[in-house]
C-alpha positions in Angstrom: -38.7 -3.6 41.4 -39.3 -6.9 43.2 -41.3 -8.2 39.8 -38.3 -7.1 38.1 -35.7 -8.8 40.0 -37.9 -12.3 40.1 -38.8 -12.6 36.6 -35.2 -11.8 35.6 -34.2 -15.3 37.3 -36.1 -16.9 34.6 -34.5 -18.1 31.1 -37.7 -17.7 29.0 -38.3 -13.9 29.8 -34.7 -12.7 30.6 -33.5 -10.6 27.5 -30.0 -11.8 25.1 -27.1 -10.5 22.9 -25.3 -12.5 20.5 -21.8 -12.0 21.5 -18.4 -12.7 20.4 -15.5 -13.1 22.7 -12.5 -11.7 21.4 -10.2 -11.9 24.2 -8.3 -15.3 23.1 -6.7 -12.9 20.3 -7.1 -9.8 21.7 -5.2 -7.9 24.6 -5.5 -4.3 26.1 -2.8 -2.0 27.5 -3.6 0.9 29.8 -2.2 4.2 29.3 -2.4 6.1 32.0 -0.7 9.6 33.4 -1.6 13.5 32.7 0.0 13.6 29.3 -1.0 10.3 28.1 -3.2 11.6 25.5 -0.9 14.3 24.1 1.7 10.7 23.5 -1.1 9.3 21.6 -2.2 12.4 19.9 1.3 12.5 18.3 1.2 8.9 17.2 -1.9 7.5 16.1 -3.5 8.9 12.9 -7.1 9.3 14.2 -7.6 13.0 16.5 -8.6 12.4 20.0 -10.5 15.2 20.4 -13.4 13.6 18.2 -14.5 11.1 21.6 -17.3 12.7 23.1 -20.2 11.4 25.8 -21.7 10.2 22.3 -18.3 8.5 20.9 -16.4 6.5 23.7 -14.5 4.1 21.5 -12.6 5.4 18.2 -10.7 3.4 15.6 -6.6 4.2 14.5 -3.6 3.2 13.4 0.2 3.5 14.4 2.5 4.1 12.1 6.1 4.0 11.1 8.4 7.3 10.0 7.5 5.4 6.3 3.8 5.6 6.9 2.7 2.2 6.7 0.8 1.1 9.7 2.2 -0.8 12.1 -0.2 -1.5 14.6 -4.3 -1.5 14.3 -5.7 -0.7 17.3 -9.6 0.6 18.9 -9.1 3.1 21.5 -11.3 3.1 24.4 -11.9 6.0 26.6 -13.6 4.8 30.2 -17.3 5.5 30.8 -16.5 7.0 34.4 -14.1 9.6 32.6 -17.3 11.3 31.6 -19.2 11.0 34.1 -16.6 12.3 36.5 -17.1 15.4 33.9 -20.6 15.5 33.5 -21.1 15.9 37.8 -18.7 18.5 38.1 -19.9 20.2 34.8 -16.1 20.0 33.1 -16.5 20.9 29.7 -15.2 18.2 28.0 -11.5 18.2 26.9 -10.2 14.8 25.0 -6.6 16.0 24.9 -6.8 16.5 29.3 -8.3 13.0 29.8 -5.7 11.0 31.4 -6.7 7.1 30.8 -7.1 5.1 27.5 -7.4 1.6 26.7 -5.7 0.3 23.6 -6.9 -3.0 21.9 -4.2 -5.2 20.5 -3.1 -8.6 19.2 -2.4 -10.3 21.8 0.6 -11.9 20.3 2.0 -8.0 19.7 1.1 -6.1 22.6 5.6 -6.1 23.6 5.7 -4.9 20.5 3.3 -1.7 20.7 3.8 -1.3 24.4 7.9 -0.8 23.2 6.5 1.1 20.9 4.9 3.4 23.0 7.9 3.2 25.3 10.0 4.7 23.0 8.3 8.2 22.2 6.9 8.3 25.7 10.4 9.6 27.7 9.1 13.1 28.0 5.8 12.3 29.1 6.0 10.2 31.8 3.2 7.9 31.1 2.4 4.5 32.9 1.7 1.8 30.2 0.4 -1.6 31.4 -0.9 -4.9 29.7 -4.2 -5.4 32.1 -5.1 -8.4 29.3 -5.3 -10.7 32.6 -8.0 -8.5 34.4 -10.3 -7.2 31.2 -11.6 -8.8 28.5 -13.2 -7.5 24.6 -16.6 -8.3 23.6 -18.0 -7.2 20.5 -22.3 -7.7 20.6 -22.9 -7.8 17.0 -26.3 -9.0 16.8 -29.2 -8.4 19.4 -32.7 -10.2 20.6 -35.9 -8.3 21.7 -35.0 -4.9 21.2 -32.5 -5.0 24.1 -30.4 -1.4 23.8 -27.1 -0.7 24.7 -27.8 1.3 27.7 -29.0 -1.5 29.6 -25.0 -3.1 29.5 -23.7 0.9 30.2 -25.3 1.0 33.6 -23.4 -1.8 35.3 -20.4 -1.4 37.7 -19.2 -4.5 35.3 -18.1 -2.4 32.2 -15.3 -0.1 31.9 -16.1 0.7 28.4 -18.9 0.6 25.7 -19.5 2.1 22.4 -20.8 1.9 18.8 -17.6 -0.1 16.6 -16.3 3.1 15.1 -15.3 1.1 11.5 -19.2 0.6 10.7 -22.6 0.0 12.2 -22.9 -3.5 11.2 -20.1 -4.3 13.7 -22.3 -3.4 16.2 -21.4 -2.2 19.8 -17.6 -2.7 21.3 -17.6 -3.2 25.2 -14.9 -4.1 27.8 -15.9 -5.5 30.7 -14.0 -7.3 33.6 -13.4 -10.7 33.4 -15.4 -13.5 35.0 -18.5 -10.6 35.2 -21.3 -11.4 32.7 -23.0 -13.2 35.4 -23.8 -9.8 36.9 -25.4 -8.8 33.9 -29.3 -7.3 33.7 -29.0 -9.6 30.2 -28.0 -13.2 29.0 -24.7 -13.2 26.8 -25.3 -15.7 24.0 -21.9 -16.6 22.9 -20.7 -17.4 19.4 -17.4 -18.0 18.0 -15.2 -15.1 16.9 -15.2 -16.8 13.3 -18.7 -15.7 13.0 -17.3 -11.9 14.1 -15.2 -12.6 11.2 -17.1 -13.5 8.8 -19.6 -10.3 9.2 -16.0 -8.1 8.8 -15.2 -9.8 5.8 -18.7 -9.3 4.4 -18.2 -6.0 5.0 -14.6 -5.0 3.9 -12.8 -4.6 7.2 -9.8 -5.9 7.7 -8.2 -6.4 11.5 -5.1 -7.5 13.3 -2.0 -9.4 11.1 -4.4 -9.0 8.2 -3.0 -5.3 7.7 1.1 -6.6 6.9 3.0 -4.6 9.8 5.3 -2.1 8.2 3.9 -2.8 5.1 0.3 -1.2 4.6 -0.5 1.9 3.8 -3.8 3.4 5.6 -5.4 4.7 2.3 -4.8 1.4 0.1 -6.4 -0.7 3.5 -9.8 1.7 4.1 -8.5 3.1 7.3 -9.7 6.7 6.0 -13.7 5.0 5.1 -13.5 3.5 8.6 -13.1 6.6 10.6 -9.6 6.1 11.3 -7.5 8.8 9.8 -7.7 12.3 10.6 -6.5 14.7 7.9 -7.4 18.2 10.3 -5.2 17.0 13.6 -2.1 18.5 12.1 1.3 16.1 12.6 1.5 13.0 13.7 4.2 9.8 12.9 3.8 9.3 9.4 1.8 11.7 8.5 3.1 13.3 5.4 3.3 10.4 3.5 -0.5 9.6 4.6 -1.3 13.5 3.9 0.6 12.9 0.3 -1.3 9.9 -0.8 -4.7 11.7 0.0 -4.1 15.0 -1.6 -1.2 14.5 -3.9 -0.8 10.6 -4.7 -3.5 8.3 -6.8 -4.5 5.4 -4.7 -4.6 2.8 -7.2 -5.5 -0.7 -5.4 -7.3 -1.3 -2.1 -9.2 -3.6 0.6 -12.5 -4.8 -1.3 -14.5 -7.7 0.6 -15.7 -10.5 -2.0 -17.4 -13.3 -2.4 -15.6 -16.4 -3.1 -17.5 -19.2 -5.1 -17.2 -22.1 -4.2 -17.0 -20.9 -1.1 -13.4 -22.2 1.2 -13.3 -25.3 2.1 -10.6 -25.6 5.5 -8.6 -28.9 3.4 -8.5 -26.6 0.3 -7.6 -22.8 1.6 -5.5 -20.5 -0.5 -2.0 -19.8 0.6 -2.0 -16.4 2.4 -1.7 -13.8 -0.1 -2.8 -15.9 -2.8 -2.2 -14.0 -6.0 -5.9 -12.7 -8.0 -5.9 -12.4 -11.1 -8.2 -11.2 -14.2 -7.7 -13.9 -17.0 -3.9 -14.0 -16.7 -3.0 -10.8 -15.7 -2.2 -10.8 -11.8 -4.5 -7.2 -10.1 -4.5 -7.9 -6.4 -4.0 -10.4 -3.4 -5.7 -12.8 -1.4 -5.9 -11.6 2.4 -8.3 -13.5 4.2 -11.8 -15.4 4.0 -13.9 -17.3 5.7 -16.7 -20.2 3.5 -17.7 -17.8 0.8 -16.4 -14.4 2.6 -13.1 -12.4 2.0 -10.9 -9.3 2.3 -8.6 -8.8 -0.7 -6.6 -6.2 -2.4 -7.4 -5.2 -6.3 -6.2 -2.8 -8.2 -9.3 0.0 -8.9 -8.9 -0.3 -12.6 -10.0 -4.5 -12.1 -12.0 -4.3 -9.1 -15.2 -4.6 -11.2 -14.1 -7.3 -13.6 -16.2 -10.4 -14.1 -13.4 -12.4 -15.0 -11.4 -12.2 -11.4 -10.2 -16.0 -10.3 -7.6 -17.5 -7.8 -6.0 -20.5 -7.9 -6.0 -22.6 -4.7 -4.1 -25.7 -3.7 -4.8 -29.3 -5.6 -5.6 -27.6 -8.7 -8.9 -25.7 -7.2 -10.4 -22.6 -9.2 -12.4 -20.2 -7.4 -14.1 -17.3 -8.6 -13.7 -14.2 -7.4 -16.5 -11.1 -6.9 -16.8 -7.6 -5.4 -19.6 -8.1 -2.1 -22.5 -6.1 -2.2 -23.1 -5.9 1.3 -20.8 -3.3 2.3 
């Protein structure tokens, strides 16, 4: 142990992570009380009762009485809320645990915690922004085999998990702020346009790139990343949601492409910068970063070689489904 502790002081044998820091765009509110899950449960379109010891973090949406998804949001249960369980052998309930930690735009969390206001008069629940106190890290890219167990056992983290949407988003933690000092590893920071990027490249939109009151969960991939449950039972906005899977044809969605030549910053598309295939418009511009992008195409053109946008002075860029995802 004393090996341990000295060679740890020193740069060229401690271990790193690659880690973005999200918390400039990112808040978290706290919902707290004995029936805060059962609010959530009847508002969010992912099931609760899927977090277990294994699954600590799951993705969702909120939506309105239209179905069209208001907010995006990853859910966080704490680590100590299973250990509490696993010492006194509780078998382990979801819809009985009585904290959660909600990811948000920072810029929106009034807006979801009025949200949550409003269908939580008859359960009593405490919500709190505690953006100030705890931050979001997302460790998307790791040196020397280090292992996400060795940034679990810390007093530091309140929570830590796989990203729910897909494994090349790596692992999801929420630690207090000011702590990665007290860390066993060395954070290596990057910026969260490099976090970007790698969603882009692999379809996954986030944040004001889902239009609030807009979307619709099946047309923006929230059932292919994990974040619609169809066995729950109701929910807000659930029959529509429940109508467009069993009943309706989906006939656009989210695809990530590659843009060529890749965005310069002097020369971006306009948000929502119309696609189309010759000179027939099939889908929208969302977002991209150099040669990476988010957009959504109709199904019947998604595979067309002929798929262009037309950004400012004139510029032509040509458009292409990613193979990465």
């Amino acid at each position: 142990m004393i090996f341990a502790t000295w060679y740890q002081n020193f740069p060229v044998f401690r271990q790193y992570v690659t880690v973005a820091h999200l918390s400039e765009r990112l808040g978290l509110i706290k919902v707290s009380s004995s029936s805060s899950a059962q609010l959530l449960q009847n508002l969010v379109t992912n099931d609760l009762r899927s977090f277990s010891k294994r699954k600590t973090v799951i993705f969702s949406t909120f939506l309105n009485g239209q179905g069209r998804i208001l907010f995006d949001t990853l859910i966080h249960v704490p680590l100590r809320t299973f250990a509490v369980a696993e010492e006194n052998l509780f078998a382990l309930n979801p819809l009985s645990f009585n904290e959660f930690y909600l990811e948000c735009q920072k810029d929106r969390i009034q807006e979801l915690t009025s949200h949550l206001n409003k269908y939580s008069f008859k359960h009593k629940t405490n919500i709190e922004d505690c953006s100030s106190r705890i931050q979001v890290l997302s460790i998307f890219k790791s040196f020397k085999g280090i292992q996400i167990e060795k940034l679990i056992n810390t007093k530091f983290v309140i929570s830590a998990g796989v990203d729910p949407r897909h494994e090349g988003l790596g692992c999801r933690l929420l630690v207090e702020r000011g702590s990665e000092s007290g860390f066993s590893v060395d954070f290596k920071f990057v910026s969260s346009k490099e976090y970007d990027k790698r969603r882009y490249l692999l379809g996954i939109p986030e944040g004001p790139e889902f239009p609030s009151g807009k979307a619709l969960p099946l047309e923006f991939n929230v059932e292919q990343l994990n974040g619609v449950s169809f066995q729950k039972g109701c929910y807000l906005g659930q029959e529509l949601t429940a109508r467009s899977k069993f009943v309706l044809d989906i006939r656009k969605r989210i695809f990530p492409i590659i843009i060529e030549p890749p965005l310069r910053a002097d020369m971006l598309p306009l948000e929502d910068s119309i696609i189309y295939d010759e000179n027939v418009k099939v889908g929208k511009f969302i977002a991209g970063i150099d040669e990476a992008g988010i957009a959504l195409l109709r199904l019947s053109y998604a595979k067309s070689t002929a798929l262009s946008m037309r950004g400012r002075g004139g510029a032509v860029y040509k458009i292409k489904l990613s193979l990465i995802s």
